[in-house]
N, C-alpha and C positions, 0 to 999 in steps of 0.2 A: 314700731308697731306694738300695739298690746292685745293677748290673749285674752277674747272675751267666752262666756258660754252662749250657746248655741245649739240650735237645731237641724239636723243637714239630711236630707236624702244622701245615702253614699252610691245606691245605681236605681234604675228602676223597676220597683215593686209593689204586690200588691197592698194594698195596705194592712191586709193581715197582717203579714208579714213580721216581725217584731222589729226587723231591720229595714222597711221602708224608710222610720225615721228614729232616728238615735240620738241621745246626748253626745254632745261634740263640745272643741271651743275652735274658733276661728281667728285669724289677724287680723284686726282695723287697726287700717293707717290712719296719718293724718287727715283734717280734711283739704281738700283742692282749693283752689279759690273762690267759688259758689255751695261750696258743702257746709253743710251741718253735722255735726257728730251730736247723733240724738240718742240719751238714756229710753231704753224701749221699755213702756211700763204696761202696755197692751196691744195685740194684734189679734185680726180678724182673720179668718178663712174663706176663702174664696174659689169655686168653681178653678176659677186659672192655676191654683196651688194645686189641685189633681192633676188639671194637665198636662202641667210642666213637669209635675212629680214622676208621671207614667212614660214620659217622653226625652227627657233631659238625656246629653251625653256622655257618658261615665267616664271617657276620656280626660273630661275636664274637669274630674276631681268632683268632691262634692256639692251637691246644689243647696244654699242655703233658700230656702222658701220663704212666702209670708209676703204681700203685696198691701195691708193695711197696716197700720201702726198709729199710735199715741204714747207722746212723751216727753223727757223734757231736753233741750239743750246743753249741749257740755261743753264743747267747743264751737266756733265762726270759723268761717273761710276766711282769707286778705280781699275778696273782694263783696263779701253778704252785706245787704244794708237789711237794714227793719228786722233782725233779730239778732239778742244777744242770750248767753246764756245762762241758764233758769227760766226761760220762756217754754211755756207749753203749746207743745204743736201737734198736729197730725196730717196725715200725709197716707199716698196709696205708693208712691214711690216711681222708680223701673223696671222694667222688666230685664235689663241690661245688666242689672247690676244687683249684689248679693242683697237677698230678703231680708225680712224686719224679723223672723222667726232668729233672733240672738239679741243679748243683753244690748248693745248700745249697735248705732248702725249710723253709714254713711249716705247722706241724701242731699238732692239740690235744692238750694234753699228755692228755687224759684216753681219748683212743685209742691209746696208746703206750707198750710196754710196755719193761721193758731187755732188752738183745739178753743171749743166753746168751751166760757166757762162756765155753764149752767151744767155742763156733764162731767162725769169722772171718765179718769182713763180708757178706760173698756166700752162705756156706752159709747166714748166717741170714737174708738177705733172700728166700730162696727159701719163707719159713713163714708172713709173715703175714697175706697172706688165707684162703689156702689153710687153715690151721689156723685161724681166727675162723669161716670157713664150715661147716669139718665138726665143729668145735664145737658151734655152733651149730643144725644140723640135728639132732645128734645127739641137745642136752640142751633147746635149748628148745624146738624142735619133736617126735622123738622119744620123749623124755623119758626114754630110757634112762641108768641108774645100773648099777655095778659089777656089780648083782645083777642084771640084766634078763637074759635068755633069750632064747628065739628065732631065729626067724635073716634076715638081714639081707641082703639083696643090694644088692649097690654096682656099677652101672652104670660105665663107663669105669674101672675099678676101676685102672687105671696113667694116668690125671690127677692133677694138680697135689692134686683137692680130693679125688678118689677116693683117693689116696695117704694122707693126713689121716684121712679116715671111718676105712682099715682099721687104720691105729696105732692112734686114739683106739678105735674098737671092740674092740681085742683089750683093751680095760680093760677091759671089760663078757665079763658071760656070753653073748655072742651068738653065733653060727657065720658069719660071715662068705662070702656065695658072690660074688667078685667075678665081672665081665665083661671077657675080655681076646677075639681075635681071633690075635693073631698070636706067637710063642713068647718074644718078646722080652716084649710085653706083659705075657703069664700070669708069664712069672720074675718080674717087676720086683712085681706084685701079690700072688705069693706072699711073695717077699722083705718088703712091707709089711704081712700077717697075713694074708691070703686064705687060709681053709682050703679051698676048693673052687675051681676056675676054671670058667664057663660062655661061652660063644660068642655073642654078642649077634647074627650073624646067624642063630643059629637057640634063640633065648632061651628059649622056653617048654619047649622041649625037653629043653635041657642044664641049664636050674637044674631043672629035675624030675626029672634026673638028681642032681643034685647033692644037691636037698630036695624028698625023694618027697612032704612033707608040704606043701607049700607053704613060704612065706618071712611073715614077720610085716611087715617092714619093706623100704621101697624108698628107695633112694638115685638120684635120677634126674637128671644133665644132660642127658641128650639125649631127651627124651619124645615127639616127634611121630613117631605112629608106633603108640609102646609103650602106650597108654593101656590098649586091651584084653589085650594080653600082662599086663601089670603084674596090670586085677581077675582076669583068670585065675591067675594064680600064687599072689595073696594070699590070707592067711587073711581071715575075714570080720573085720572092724572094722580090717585092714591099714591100714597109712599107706603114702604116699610124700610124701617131700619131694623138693621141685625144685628146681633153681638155675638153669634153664634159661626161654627166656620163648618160645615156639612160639606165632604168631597162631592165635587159634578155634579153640585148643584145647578138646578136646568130654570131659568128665572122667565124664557120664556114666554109661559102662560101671562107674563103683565103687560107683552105687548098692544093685545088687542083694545084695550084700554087705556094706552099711553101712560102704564105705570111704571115709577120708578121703584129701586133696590139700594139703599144704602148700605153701605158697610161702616159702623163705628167699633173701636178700639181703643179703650181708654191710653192706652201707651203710644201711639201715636205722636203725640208733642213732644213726651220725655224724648224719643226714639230719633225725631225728625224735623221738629224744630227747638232743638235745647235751650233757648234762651228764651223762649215765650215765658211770660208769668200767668198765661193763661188761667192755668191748672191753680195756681194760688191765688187768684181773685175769685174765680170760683169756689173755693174750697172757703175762703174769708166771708162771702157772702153766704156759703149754707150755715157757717158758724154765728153769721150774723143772725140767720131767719130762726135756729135750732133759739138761742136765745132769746128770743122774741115768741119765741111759743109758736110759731109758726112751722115751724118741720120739727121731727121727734126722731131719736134714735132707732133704727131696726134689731137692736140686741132681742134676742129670744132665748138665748144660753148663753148662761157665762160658766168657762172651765178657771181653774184655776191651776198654776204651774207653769210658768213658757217652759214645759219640758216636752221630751217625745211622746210620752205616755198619753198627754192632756191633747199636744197637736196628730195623735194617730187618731184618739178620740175623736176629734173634731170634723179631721181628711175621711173617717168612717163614717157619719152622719151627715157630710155634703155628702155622700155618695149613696147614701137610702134612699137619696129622693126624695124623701119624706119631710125634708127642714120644710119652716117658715123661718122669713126674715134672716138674721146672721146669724154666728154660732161668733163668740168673741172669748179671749183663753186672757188671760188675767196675769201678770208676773207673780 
């Protein structure tokens, strides 16, 4: 095992704090027979890096964080095909297993896709959950294709994953009505396909403005609250997908219209089925369309430092509220 530097939550705090997160170094082993030992040259910040920040059990020693990365290869498992080392990749990783927040890190080759090369390190590590999620909600929950119609509301439509739904949905026939609040928001959302902007403090109003007929489809992080706004808005047999986890939530109000409630998770495959390569043809194909000038980075800040200082900075600005798009920290 070799001592690398690193980043670790040691219990949970707030992120004032000056010891929520501290320079550390950690052990990486070898890698397994499907792992990669990847040089980490950029990671993103992500909503779930609070989470788990504020929640983790100190029992279990310290939490290394950091669920996006970009970088490059150093060693193959005995059983990886399709990559050797000096390949450049990126990857959201699992949640099982110690974050990208440290110099080099252990990951499955078969959730890891190659980094586009049209982007540097950092612009691409700003893509990979974020793009696996609105993926994800899109095709396997959704089930929208090229030809699908409709129209689609995207909840926090200038987040990290909201940003993602409305690229990937301008591929499809859908009308996209995102939800911004303040004018920095709406640009950044139109900027990312939003044909309509709605006001999520007065949401039923303003998407029935926007889609007199209702909306077919809901994109929902932040649901407690929105339950009933949502089957009011919907057409009858609507979906919403959710990324969001609200206790006792009462779903309810979607009966009366035979509406469904999805639940998506990007961790889900790593977690439950290990050996899909799902998550890495997905990830191959947004590198493919990012190069093609067809989807574009969500980088809005770059810090620079994988240190504690740059990732407190970062863990404090998902938590204003106030971001668009990602926040990505730089080696």
């Amino acid at each position: 095992m070799a001592l690398v530097p690193a980043v670790v939550a040691p219990r949970p705090l707030p992120i004032e704090d000056p010891e929520a997160l501290v320079d550390s170094e950690i052990e990486v082993g070898e890698p397994g027979p499907h792992d990669l030992l990847v040089d980490v040259r950029a990671v993103s910040v992500n909503p779930v890096d609070r989470k788990v920040r504020a929640s983790f059990d100190p029992a279990d020693g310290p939490k290394v964080l950091g669920f996006d990365a970009a970088g490059v290869v150093v060693e193959v498992g005995a059983s990886v095909q399709g990559y050797a080392p000096g390949d450049e990749v990126y990857y959201a990783g699992a949640i099982d297993r110690p974050g990208s927040n440290a110099h080099r890190q252990l990951v499955d080759s078969r959730i890891v896709g190659r980094k586009p090369s049209s982007l540097d390190f950092a612009a691409a590590a700003a893509l990979p959950l974020t793009s696996l999620t609105a993926w994800e909600c899109l095709h396997d929950h959704l089930r929208v294709t090229a030809e699908s119609t409709g129209t689609l509301l995207v909840v926090s439509a200038a987040g990290g994953v909201g940003s993602m739904v409305l690229q990937l949905g301008r591929r499809t026939g859908l009308t996209l009505v995102g939800t911004a609040s303040r004018a920095e928001s709406a640009d950044w959302a139109r900027t990312m396909g939003a044909h309509a902007i709605a006001d999520h403090h007065d949401l039923v109003a303003t998407v029935r403005a926007a889609a007199p007929d209702g909306v077919r489809y809901v994109f929902s992080p932040v649901s407690e609250g929105n339950v009933e706004a949502y089957a009011e808005l919907m057409t009858p047999r609507g979906i919403v997908v959710a990324i969001d986890e609200p206790e006792g939530l009462d779903t309810l109000p979607l009966k009366t219209k035979s509406q469904a409630w999805h639940w998506e998770l990007m961790f889900t495959r790593p977690l439950s089925e290990p050996t899909s390569t799902v998550q890495r043809e997905i990830l191959d194909e947004v590198a493919r369309l990012v190069d093609a000038g067809e989807l574009r980075t969500t980088e809005t800040r770059r810090l620079q430092g994988l240190t504690a200082a740059s990732l407190r900075e970062a863990h404090r600005l998902i938590e204003s509220g106030s971001t668009v798009g990602k926040i990505v920290v730089e080696r």
